[in-house]
N, C-alpha and C positions, 0 to 999 in steps of 0.2 A: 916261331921264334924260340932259339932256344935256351938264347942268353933276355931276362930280361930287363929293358933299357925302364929305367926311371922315369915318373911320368915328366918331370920338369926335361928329361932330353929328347922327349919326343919331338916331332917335325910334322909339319901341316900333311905332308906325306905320308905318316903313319896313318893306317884309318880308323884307330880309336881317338887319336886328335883331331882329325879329320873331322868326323862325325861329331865328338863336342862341340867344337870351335862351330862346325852347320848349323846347330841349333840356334846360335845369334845369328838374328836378322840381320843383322847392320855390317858383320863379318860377313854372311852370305851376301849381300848387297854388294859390299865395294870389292870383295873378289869378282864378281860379276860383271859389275861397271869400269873394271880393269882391262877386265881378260876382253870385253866386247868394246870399250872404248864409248861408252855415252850412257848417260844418265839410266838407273834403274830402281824402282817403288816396287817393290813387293805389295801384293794384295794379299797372299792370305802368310802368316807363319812359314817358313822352309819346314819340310820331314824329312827325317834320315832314314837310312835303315828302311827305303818302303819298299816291301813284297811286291810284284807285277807279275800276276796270271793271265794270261785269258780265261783258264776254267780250271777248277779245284784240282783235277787231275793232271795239267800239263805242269811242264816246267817253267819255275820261278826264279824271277834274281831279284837280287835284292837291290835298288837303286841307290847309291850314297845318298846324294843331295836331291832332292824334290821341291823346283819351286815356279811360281807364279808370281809374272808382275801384273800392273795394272792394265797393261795394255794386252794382260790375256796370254802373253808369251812365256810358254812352259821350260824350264832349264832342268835338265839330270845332269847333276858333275860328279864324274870319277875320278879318285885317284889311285893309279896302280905302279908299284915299285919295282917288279917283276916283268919283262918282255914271258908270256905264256904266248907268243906267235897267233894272237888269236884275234887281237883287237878290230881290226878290220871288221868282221863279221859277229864280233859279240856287239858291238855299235850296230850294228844291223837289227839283233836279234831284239836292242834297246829300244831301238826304235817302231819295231813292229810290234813288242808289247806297250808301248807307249800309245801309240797312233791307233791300237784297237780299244783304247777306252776312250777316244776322245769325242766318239759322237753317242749319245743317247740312241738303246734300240730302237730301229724304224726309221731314225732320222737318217736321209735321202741327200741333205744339200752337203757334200762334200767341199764346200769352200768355208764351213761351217769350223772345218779342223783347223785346229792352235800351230801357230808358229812354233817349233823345237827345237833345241840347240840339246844335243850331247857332245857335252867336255868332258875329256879324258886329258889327267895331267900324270905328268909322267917322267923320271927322271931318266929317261933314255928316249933318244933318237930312232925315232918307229921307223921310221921312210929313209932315214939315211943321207937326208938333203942340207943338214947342219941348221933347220930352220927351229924357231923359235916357235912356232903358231902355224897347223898346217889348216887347213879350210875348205872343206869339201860339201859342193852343192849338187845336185844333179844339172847336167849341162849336156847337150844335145852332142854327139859324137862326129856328125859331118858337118855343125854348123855352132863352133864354141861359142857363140857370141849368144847362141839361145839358151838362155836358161828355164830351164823345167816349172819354173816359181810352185814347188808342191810346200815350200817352206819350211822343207827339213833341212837341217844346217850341224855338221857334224865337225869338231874342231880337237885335233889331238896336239897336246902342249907338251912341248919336249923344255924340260929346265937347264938344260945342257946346249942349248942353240948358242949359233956363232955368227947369226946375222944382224950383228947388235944394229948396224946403219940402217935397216930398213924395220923396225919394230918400236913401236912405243917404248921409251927409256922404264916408263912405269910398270910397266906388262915383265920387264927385266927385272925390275928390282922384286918384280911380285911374284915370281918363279924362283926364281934365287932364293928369296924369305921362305917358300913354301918349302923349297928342299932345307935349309937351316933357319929352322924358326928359332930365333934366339933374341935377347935385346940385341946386341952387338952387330948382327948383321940390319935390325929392322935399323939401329941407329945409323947406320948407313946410306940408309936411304933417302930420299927426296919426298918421297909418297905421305902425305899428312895421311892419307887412309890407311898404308900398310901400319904407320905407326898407331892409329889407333887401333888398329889388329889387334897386333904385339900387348897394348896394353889391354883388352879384351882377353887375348887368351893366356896373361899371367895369370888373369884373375883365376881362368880356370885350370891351370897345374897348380897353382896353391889352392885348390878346394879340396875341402878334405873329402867330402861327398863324393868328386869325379874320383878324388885319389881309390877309393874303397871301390868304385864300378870297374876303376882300371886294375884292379889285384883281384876281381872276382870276373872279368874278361879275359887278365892272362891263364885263371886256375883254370878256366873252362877249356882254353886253348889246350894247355898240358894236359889238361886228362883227355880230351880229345887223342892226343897224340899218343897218350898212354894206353888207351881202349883201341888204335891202330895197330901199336906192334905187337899188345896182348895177339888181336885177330891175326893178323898176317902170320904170328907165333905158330897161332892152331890152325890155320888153312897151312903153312908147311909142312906140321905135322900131319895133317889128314893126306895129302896131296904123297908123301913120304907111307906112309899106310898102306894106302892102296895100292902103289905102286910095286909093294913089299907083296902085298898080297893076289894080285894077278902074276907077279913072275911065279909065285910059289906052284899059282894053279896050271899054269902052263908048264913048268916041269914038272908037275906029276900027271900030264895030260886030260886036267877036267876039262868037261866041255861047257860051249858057251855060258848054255843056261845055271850049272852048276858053278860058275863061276860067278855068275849074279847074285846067287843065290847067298854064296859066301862072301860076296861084298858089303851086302846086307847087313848078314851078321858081325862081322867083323868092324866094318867102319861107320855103323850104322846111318847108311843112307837108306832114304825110300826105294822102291822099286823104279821108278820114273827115272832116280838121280843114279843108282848102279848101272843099271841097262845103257841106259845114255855111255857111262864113263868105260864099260866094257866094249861097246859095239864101236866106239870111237877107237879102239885098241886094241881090236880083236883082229888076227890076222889068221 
């Protein structure tokens, strides 16, 4: 971001509001009892922010919303502002770091694994179909009527749908609210739960506490981006260096090795990293 928006105009969309507004139960509850349409009890606390490896070396993402109801049914909810073309398959990769910690090592009974739902809400139309709520199970390819029942359940929320007639009016107003979380739009609504949202998360853009996490999450962002084009600055310069310095050695006719040799010194890479850059461009 590179204008930065005040916390009182953020939107459930953003994911530093996102992420505050998760940490209440009763907000992560009736979003959830919206977007699925029937009653839901949380068992333990919702986590934001949770890390999912399978092993300290592989790769990690970090889960928005992490929760558990009583009936044992695990929910991850995203929300992404940006089409990265990729959703399809990062919902995949969610759910295979999901689904590898659900049974205790050695444990054998595979019917033993939790019900899943990964939601991804989102203000753009992924599929293109103008739907509100798209809902995807596995389902048998020559015979649609069989479903897989492995109880993973993947559901991408487009806040821009146009199927108002066939969609719970509430699930409408609660997409709508998540793209302009504001009194004005919750006062809109019909939803006694969006409206206790709304009063939930004024409390927290007037905290002064979130306000100072939100001015020390944007500084971290900017230097972030400050510490990029520093790098990208000095990889052009190096990338400009060498370049300089292998035409040099080629009009004066050095050979290979003696070309390495002064890549070395000159740009100071290792041997491993000149060798590489010269045989790749050595003709």
């Amino acid at each position: 971001m590179t204008t930065k928006k005040s916390l009182k105009d953020l939107n459930l969309l953003d994911r530093f509001l996102f992420a505050e507004a998760m940490e209440d139960p009763v907000i992560v509850q009736y979003m959830l009892e919206i977007i699925l349409g029937k009653e839901i009890t949380l068992k333990y606390p919702p986590q934001t922010e949770r890390e999912k490896r399978t092993s300290p070396l592989k790769r990690f993402v970090k889960l928005d919303v992490w929760a558990w109801d009583r009936e044992d049914v695990l929910y991850d909810a995203e929300v992404q502002k940006e089409d990265t073309k990729n959703f399809p398959k990062r919902s995949r990769l969610y759910q295979a770091l999901i689904d590898a910690k659900l049974l205790k090592p050695g444990e054998t009974d595979f019917n033993k694994m939790n019900t899943v739902f990964i939601i991804m809400i989102m203000p753009f139309d992924l599929f293109g179909e103008g739907l509100y709520q798209y809902t995807f199970e596995m389902r048998c390819k020559e015979r649609e009527g069989i479903a897989l029942g492995d109880k993973a359940v993947r559901i991408f929320l487009n806040t821009h749908g146009t199927n108002d007639g066939e969609v719970d009016p509430e699930l409408i107003e609660l997409l709508h609210y998540m793209e302009n979380t504001t009194e004005e739009v919750s006062s809109r609504c019909k939803s006694e739960k969006i409206k206790e949202m709304q009063r939930r998360i004024e409390e927290i853009k007037s905290s002064e506490e979130v306000g100072v996490r939100y001015m020390q999450a944007w500084e971290e962002k900017a230097l972030e981006r400050q510490k990029g084009r520093e790098e990208g600055k000095k990889e052009g310069e190096l990338a400009g260096k060498l370049e300089t310095v292998l035409e040099f050695c080629r009009e004066l006719g050095v050979s290979k090795e003696d070309t390495i040799i002064k890549i070395r010194e000159k740009c100071n890479l290792s041997e491993e990293d000149a060798r590489k850059y010269v045989e790749e461009r050595w003709e």
